[in-house]
N, CA, C and O atoms as a Maestro MAE file, in Angstrom:
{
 s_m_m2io_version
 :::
 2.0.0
}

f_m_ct {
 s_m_title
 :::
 protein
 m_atom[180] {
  # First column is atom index #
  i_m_mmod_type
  r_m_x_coord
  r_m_y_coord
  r_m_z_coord
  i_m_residue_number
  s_m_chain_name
  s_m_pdb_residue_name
  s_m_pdb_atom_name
  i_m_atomic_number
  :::
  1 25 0.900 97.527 -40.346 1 A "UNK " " N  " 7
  2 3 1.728 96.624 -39.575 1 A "UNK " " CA " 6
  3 2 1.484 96.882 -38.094 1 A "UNK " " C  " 6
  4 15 1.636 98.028 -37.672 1 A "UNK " " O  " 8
  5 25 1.099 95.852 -37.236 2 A "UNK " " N  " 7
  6 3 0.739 96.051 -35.910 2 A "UNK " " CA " 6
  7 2 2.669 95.292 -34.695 2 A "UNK " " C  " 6
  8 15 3.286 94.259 -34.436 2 A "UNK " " O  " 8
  9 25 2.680 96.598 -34.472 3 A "UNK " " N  " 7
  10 3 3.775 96.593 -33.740 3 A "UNK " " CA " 6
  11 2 3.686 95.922 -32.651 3 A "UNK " " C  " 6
  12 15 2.528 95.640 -32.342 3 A "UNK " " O  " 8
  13 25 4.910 95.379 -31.597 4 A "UNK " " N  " 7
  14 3 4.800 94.648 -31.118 4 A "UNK " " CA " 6
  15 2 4.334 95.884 -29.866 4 A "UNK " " C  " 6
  16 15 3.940 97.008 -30.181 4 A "UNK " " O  " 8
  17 25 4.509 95.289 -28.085 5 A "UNK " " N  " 7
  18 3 3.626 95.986 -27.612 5 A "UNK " " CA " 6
  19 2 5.180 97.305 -27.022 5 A "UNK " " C  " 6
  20 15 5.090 98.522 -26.861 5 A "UNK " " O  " 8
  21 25 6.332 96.462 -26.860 6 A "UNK " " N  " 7
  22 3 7.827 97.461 -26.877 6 A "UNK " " CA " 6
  23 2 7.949 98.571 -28.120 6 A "UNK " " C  " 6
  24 15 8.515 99.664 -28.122 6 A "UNK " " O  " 8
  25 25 7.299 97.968 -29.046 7 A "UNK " " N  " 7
  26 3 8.009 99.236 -30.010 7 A "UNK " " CA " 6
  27 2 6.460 100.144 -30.370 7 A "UNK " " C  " 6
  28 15 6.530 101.009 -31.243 7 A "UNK " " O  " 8
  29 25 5.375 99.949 -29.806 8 A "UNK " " N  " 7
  30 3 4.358 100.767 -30.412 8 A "UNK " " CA " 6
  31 2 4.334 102.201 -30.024 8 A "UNK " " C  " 6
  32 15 5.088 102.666 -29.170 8 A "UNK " " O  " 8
  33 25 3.743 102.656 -30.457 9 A "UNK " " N  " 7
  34 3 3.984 104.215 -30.171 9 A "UNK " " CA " 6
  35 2 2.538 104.897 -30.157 9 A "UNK " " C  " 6
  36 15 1.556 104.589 -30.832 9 A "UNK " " O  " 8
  37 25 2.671 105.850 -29.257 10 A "UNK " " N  " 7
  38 3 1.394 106.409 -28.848 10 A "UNK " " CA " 6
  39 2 1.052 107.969 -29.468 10 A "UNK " " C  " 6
  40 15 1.654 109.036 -29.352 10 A "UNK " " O  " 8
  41 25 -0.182 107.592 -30.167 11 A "UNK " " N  " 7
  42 3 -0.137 109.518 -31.043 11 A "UNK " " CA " 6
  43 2 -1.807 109.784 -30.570 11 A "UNK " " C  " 6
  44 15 -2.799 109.133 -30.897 11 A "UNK " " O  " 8
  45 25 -1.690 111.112 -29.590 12 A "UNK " " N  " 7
  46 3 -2.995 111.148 -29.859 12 A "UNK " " CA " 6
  47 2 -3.123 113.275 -30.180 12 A "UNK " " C  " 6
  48 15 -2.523 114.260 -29.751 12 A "UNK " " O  " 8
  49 25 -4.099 113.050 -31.012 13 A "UNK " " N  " 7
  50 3 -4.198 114.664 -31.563 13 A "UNK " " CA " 6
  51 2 -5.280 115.708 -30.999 13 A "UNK " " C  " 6
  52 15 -6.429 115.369 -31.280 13 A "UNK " " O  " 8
  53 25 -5.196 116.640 -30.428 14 A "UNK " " N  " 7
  54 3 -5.787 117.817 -29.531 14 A "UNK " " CA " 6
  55 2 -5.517 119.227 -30.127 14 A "UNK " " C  " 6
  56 15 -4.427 119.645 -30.518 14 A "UNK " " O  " 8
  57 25 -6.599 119.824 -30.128 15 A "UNK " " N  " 7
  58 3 -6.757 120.961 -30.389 15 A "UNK " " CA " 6
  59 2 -6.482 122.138 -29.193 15 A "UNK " " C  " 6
  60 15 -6.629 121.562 -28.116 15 A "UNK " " O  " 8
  61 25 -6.218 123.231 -29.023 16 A "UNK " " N  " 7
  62 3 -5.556 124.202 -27.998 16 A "UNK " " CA " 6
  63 2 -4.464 123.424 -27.519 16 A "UNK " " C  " 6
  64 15 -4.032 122.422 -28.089 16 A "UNK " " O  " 8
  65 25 -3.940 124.003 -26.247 17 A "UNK " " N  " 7
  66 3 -3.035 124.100 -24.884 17 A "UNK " " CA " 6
  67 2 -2.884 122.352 -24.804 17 A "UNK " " C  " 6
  68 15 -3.935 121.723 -24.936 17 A "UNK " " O  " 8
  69 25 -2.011 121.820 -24.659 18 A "UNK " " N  " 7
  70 3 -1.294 120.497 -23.826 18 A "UNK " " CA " 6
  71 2 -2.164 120.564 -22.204 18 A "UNK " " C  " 6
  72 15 -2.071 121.556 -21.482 18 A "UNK " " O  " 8
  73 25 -2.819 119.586 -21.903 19 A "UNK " " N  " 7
  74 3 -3.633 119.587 -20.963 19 A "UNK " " CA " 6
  75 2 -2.848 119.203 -19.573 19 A "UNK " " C  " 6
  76 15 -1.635 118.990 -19.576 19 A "UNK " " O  " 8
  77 25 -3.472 119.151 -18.650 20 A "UNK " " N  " 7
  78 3 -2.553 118.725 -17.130 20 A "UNK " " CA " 6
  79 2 -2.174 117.033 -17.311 20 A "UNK " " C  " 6
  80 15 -3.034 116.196 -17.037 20 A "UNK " " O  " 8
  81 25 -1.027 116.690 -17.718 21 A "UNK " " N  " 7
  82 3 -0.759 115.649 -17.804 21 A "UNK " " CA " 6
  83 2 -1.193 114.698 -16.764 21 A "UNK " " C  " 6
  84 15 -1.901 113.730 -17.042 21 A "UNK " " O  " 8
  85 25 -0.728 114.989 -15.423 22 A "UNK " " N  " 7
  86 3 -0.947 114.102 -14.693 22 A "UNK " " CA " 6
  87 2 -2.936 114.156 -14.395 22 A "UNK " " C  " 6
  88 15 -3.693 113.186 -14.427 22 A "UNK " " O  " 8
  89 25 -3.156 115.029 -14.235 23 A "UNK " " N  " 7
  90 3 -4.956 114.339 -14.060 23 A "UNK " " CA " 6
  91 2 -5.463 113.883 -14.877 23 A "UNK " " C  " 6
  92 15 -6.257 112.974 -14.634 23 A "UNK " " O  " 8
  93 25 -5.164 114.441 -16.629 24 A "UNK " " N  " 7
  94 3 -5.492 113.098 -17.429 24 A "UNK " " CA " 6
  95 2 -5.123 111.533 -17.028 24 A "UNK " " C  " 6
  96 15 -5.888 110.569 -17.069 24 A "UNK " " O  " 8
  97 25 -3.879 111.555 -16.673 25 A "UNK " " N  " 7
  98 3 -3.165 109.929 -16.685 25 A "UNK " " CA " 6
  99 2 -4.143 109.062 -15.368 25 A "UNK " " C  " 6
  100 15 -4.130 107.851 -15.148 25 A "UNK " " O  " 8
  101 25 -5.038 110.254 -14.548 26 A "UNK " " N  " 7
  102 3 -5.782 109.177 -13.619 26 A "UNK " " CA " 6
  103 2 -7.123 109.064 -14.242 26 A "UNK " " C  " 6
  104 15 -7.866 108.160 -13.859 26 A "UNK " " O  " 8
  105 25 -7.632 110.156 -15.461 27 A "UNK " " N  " 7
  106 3 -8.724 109.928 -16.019 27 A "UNK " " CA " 6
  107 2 -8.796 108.679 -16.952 27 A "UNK " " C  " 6
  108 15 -9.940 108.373 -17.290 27 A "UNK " " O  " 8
  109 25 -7.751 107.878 -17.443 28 A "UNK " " N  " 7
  110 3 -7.732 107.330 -18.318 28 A "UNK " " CA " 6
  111 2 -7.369 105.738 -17.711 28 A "UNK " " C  " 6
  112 15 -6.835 105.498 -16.628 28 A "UNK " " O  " 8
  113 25 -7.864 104.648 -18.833 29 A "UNK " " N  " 7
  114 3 -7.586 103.046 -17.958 29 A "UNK " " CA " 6
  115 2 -6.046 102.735 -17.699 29 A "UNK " " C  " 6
  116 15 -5.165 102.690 -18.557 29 A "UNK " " O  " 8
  117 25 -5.922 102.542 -16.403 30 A "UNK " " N  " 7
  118 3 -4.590 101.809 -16.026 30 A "UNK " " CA " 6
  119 2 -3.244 101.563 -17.062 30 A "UNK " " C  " 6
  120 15 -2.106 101.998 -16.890 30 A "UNK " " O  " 8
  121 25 -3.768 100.692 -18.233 31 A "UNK " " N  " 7
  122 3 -2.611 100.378 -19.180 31 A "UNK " " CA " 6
  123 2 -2.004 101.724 -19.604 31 A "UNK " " C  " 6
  124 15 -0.794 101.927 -19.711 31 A "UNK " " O  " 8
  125 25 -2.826 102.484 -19.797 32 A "UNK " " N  " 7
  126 3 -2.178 104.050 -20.421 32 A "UNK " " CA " 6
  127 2 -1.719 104.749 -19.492 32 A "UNK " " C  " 6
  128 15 -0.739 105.414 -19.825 32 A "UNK " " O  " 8
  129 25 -2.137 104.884 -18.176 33 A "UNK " " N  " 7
  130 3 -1.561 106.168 -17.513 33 A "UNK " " CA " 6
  131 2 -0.237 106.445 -17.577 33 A "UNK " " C  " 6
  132 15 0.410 107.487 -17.468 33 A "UNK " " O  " 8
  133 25 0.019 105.400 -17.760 34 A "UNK " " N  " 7
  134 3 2.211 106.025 -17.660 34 A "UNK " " CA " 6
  135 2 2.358 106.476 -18.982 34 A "UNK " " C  " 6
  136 15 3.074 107.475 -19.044 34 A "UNK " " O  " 8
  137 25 1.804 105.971 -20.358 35 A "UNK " " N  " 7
  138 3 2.083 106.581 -21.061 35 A "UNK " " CA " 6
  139 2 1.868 108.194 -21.338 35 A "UNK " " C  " 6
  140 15 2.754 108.802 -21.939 35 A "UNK " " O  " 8
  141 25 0.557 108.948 -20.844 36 A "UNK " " N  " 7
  142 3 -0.203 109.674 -20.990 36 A "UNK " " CA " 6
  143 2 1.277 111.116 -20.546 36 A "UNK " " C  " 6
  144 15 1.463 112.251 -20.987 36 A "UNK " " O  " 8
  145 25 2.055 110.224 -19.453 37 A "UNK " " N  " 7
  146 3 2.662 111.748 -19.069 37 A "UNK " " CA " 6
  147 2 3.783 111.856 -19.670 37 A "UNK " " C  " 6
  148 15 4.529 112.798 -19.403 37 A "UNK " " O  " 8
  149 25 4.231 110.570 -20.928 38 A "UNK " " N  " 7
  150 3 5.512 111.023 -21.716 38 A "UNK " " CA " 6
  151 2 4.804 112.021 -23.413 38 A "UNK " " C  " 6
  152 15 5.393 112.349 -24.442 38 A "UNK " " O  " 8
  153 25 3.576 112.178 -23.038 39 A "UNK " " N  " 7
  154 3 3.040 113.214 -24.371 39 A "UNK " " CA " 6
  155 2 4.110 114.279 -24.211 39 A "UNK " " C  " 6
  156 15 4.782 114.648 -23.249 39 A "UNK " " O  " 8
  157 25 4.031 114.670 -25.569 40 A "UNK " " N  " 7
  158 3 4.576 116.104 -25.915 40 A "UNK " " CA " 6
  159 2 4.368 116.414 -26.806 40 A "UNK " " C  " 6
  160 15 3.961 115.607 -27.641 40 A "UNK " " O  " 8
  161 25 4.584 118.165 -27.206 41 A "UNK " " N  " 7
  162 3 3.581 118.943 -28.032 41 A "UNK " " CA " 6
  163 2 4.445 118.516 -29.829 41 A "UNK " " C  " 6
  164 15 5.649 118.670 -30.036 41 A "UNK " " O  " 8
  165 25 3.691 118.123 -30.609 42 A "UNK " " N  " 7
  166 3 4.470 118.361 -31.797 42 A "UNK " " CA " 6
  167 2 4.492 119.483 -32.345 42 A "UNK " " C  " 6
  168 15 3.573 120.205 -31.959 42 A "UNK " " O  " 8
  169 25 5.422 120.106 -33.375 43 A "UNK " " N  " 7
  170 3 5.305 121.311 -34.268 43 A "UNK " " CA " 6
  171 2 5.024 120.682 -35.118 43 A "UNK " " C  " 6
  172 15 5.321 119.487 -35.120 43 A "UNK " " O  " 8
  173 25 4.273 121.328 -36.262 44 A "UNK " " N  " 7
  174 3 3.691 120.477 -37.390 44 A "UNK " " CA " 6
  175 2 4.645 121.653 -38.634 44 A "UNK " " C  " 6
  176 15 4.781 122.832 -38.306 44 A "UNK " " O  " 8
  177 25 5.092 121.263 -39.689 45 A "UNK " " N  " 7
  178 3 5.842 121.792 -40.439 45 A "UNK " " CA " 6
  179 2 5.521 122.855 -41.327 45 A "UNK " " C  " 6
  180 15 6.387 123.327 -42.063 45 A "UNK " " O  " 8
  :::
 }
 m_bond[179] {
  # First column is bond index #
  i_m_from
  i_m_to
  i_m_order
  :::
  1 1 2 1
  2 2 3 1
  3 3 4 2
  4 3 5 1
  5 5 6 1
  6 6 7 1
  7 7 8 2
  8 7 9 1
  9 9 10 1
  10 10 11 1
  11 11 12 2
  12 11 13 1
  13 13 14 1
  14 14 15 1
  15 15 16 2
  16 15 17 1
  17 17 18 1
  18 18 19 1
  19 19 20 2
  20 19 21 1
  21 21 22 1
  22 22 23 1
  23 23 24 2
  24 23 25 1
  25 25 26 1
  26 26 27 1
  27 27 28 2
  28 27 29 1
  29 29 30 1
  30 30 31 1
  31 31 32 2
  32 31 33 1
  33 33 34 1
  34 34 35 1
  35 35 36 2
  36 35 37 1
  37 37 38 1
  38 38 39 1
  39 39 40 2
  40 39 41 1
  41 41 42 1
  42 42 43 1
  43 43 44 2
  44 43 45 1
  45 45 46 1
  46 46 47 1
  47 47 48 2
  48 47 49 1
  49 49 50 1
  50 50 51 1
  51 51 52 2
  52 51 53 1
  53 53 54 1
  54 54 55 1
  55 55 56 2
  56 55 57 1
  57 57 58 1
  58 58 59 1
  59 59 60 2
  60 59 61 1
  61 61 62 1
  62 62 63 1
  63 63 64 2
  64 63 65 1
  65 65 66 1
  66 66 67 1
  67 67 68 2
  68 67 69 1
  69 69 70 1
  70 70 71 1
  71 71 72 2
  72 71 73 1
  73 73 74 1
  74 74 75 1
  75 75 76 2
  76 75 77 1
  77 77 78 1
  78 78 79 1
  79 79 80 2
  80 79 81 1
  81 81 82 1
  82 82 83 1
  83 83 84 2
  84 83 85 1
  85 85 86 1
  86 86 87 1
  87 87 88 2
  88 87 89 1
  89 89 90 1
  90 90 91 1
  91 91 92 2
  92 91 93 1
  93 93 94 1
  94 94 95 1
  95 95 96 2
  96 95 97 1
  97 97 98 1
  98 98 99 1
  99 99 100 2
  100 99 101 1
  101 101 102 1
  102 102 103 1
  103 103 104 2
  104 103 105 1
  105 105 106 1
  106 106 107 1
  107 107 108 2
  108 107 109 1
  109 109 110 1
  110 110 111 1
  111 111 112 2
  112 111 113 1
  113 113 114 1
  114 114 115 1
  115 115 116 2
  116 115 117 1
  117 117 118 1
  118 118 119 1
  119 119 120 2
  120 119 121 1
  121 121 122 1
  122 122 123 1
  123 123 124 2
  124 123 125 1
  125 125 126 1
  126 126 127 1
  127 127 128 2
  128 127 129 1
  129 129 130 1
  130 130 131 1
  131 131 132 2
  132 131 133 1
  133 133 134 1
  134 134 135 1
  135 135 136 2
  136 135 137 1
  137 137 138 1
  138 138 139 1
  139 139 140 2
  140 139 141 1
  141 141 142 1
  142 142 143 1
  143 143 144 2
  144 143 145 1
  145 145 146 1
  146 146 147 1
  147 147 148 2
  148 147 149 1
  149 149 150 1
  150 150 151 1
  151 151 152 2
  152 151 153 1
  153 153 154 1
  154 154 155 1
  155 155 156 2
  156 155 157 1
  157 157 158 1
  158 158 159 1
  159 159 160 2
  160 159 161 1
  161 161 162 1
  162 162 163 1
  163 163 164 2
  164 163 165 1
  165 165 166 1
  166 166 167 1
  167 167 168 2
  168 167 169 1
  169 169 170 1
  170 170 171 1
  171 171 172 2
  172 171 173 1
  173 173 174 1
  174 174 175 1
  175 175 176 2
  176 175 177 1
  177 177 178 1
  178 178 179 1
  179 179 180 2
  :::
 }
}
């Protein structure tokens, strides 16, 4: 099911350390940067 563009949700998966949020968010295209700095680390169960 492709969500609308309000309710989609952003998952992306990395290996080590949570990286410098903000210099990723200028490495990456425009539409994403704001998302890039609400990441946070999951615990996996």
């Amino acid at each position: 099911k492709r969500l609308s563009e309000k309710e989609s949700v952003n998952y992306v998966a990395l290996t080590g350390p949570l990286p410098d949020l903000e210099e990723w968010s200028t490495s990456v295209p425009s539409e994403l940067s704001p998302r890039v700095k609400q990441w946070v680390p999951c615990e996996l169960a």
